[in-house]
N, C-alpha and C positions, 0 to 999 in steps of 0.2 A: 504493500500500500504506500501510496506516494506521501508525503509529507509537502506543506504546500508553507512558505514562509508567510504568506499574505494573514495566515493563524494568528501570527504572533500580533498582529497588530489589533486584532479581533478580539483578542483573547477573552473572549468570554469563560466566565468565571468557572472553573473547573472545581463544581463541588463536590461532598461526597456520596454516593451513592444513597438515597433517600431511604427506598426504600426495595421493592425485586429489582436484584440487579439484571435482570434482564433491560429495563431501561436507565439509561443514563442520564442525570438532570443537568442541562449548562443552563446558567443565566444567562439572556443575552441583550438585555438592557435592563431597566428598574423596574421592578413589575412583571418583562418580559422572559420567558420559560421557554425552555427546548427538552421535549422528553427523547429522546435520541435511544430509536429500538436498535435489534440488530438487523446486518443485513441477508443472512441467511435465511434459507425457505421456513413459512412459517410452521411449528413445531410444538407438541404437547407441553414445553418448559417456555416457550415465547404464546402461548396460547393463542397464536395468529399476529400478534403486537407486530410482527417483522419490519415497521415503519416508524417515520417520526411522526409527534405530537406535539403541541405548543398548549402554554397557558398564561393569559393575563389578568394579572390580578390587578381590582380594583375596590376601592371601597363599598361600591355597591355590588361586589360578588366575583366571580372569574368568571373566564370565559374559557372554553377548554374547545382546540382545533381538532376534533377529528375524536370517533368513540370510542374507536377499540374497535376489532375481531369479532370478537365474541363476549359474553354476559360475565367469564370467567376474564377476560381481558380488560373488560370493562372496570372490574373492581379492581385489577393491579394500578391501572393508571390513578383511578380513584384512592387508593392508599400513597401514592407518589402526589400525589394534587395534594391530602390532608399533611402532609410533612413539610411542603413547602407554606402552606398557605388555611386561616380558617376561614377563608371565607367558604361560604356553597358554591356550586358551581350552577351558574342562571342563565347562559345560555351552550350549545353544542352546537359546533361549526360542523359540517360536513364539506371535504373540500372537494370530494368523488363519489364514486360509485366502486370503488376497491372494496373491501368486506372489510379492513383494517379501517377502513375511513367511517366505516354506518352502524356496521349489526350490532356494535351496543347501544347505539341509541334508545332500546327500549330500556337498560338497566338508570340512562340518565334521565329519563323522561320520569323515573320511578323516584329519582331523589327530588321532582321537581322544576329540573330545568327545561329551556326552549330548543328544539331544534331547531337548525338554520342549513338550506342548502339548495343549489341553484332548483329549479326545476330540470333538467337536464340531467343531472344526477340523480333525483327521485326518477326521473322514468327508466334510466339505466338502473338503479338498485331495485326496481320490480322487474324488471326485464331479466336478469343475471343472478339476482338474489336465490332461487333456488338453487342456481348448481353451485355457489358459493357455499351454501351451508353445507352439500354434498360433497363439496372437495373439504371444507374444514373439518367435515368427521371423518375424512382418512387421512387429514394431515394432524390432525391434532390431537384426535381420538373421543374420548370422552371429555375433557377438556371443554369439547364444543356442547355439552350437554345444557338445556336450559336457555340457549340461546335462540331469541326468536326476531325475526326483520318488523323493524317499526320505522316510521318512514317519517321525514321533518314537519314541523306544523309552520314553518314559516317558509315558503318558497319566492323564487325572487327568479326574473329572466335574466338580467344580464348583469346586476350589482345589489347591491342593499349593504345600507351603514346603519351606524349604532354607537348609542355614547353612550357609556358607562363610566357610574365618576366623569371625572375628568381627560377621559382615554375614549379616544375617538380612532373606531374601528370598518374598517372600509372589507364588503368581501367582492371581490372580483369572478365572473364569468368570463373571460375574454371567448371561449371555445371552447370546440372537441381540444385533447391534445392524448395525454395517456386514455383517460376514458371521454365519454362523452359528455359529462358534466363537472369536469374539473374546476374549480376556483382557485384562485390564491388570494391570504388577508394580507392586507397592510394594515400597516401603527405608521401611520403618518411623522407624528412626534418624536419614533425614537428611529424614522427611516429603517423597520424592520419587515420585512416579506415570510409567512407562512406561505410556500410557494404549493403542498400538495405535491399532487403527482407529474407536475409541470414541470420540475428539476431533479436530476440525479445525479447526486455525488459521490464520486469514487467508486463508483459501479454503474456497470452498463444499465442504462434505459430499455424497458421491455416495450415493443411496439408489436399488440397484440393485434387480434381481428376487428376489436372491437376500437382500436385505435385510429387516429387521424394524422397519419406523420407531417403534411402537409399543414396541417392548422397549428400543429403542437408549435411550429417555429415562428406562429402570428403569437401565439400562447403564450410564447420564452418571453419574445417582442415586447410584451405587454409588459410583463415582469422588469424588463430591461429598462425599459422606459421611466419605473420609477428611480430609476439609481439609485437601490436600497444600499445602505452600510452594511445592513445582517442579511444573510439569507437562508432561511432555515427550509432548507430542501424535504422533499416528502421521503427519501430513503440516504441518507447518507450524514456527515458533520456538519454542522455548520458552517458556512464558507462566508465568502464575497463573493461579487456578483462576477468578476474576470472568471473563476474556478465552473462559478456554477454553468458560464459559457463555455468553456469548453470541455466539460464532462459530458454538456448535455448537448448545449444548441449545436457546437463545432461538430461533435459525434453524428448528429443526426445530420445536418448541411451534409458533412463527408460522403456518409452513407446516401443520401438520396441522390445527390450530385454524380456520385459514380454508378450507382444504379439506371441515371438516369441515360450514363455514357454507355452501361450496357445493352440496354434494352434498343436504344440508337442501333447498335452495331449487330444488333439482332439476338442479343442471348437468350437465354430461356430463361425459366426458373430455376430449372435444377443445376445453372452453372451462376445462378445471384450468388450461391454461396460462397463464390471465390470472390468479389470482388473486394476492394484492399479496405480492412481496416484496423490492419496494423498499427496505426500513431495513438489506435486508443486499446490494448492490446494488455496494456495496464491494470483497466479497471476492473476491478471484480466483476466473476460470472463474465467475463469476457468469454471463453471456451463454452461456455453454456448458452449463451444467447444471441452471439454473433450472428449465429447462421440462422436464427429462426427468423430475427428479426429484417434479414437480409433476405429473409421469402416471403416474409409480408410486406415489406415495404417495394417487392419488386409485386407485387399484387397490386398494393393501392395504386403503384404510378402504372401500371397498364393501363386503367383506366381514369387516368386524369387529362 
C-alpha cells in the first residue's frame, strides 16, 4: 500500500480505536468523524461494514453518513457513534444503494432518527435489495440475521440541505456513478466531502452492471468542483482531493480512454481484458477486479 505525503499535512487526528476495531475513528475536522471500515470482502467479523462512514456532531444531535450492512452492523457503528459523542443520532444519510450504505436503516429508524436519501437510491435499494440480503447471508452468515430493508422517509431528486446547530449540511445527487443513486455531503464550513461510492482510495473502483462509468467522471467532476480540504472517500483513508483523482477519476479516464482505443480498432470483449492498466497496478484488489471491470466498461461504451 502506497503511503501518500499529502497525509501528513491532513493529518487528521489519529485516535484510539473506540470501540470494534473492525472500524477505525479519524477526526477530520471539529465535530467532523470518519469511521474508516476495512477494505476487504464483507465478512461475519466486519458484519458487511467493508466501507467508510462519517459522523457530525452537533448540539442538536449527529448526523450519521450511511447505516451499516446489516441490523448487527448497524449496532457496531452505533457503539462507535456513543464513544465518540452523547448526543442521539437524528438524522441517517444514505449516500447509495450498496447494502453497506441502507439495510440498517431500519435498526436507526428504531432509535428514532430520519432517513435521508436521493430518490435514485430508494429505487435502486428496492430494485437490488433482495439479492443483497441473499449475498449477505452467504457472506456473513448468521451475522445477517434480523436484518430487514426499510427504505428513507425523506427523499430528494437532485440535492437537499439541513442545518443543525450551527453546521450546515448540503447532500448532493450529481448522478449514476458507482450505483445509480449515489450522493456525496458537504460541511461547507470545515470544506469537508463524504464523497460515498463516488471515490476510491487505494483500491481499485468496482464498475458493476449496475454502474454508469461515463456519469461516474461528471460524479468525480462535481466533487472536484468543491475543492474540499478533507475527502472522506466511501472505501478507503482519508485523503485530499489530488489522491482521490487519481485513484479514482485518473483510473477510470485511463481505462475508458483505452477501451475506447480498443473497440476503435475492432477488439472484442474477451481481449478488453488486456488493455493497459498497469500505472494503477498498485491499488488493492487490483488482480481481482481489473479484468471484470475492463468487461463492463467495454459493454457500457458499445453502446454509447
Amino acid at each position: 500500500m502506497r503511503l501518500f505525503p499529502a497525509f501528513a499535512a491532513l493529518l487528521l487526528t489519529a485516535l484510539p480505536v473506540l470501540a470494534d476495531p473492525v472500524l477505525r475513528h479519524r477526526q477530520v475536522a471539529p465535530n467532523v468523524h470518519a469511521l474508516i471500515g476495512p477494505t476487504v470482502q464483507r465478512d461475519p467479523e466486519n458484519l458487511g461494514n467493508n466501507a467508510n462512514f462519517g459522523l457530525i456532531v452537533t448540539p442538536e444531535g449527529a448526523v450519521l453518513i450511511d447505516a451499516g450492512a446489516t441490523l448487527k452492523g448497524a449496532e457496531m457503528i452505533h457503539d462507535m457513534v456513543r464513544a465518540i459523542t452523547e448526543q442521539p443520532v437524528v438524522y441517517v444519510i444514505n449516500t447509495g444503494g450498496q447494502d453497506h450504505r441502507w439495510l440498517g436503516n431500519e435498526y436507526w429508524q428504531a432509535q428514532g432518527a430520519t432517513v435521508i436519501a436521493s430518490g435514485d437510491a430508494v429505487a435502486d435499494q428496492r430494485a437490488r435489495g433482495s439479492m443483497q440480503m441473499t449475498a449477505l447471508s452467504q457472506l456473513v452468515g448468521a451475522a445477517s440475521s434480523g436484518t430487514m430493508p426499510a427504505f428513507a422517509d425523506i427523499t430528494f431528486e437532485d440535492r437537499h440541505s439541513l442545518t443543525l446547530g450551527d453546521t450546515e449540511i448540503r447532500i448532493i445527487h450529481p448522478g449514476p456513478a458507482h450505483t445509480p443513486g449515489d450522493s456525496f455531503v458537504w460541511l461547507p464550513d470545515s470544506r469537508t466531502v463524504f464523497t460515498g461510492d463516488i471515490v476510491y482510495v487505494d483500491r481499485v473502483l468496482g464498475v458493476m452492471e449496475f454502474s454508469n462509468s461515463a456519469a461516474w467522471l461528471a460524479a468525480f467532476d462535481a466533487v472536484a468542483a468543491l475543492d474540499p480540504v478533507h475527502v472522506v472517500p466511501g472505501h478507503g483513508p482519508v485523503t485530499d482531493l489530488a489522491t482521490a483523482t487519481r485513484d479514482t477519476r485518473d483510473y477510470l479516464s485511463n481505462l475508458r480512454d483505452r477501451m475506447r482505443a480498443h473497440i476503435e480498432a475492432g477488439g472484442d470483449i474477451i481481449g478488453s481484458v488486456d488493455v493497459d492498466q498497469s500505472a494503477f497496478a498498485d491499488l488493492d484488489n487490483f488482480d481481482q477486479l481489473a479484468g471484470r471491470n475492463a468487461q463492463e466498461v467495454y459493454s457500457q461504451m458499445e453502446w454509447e
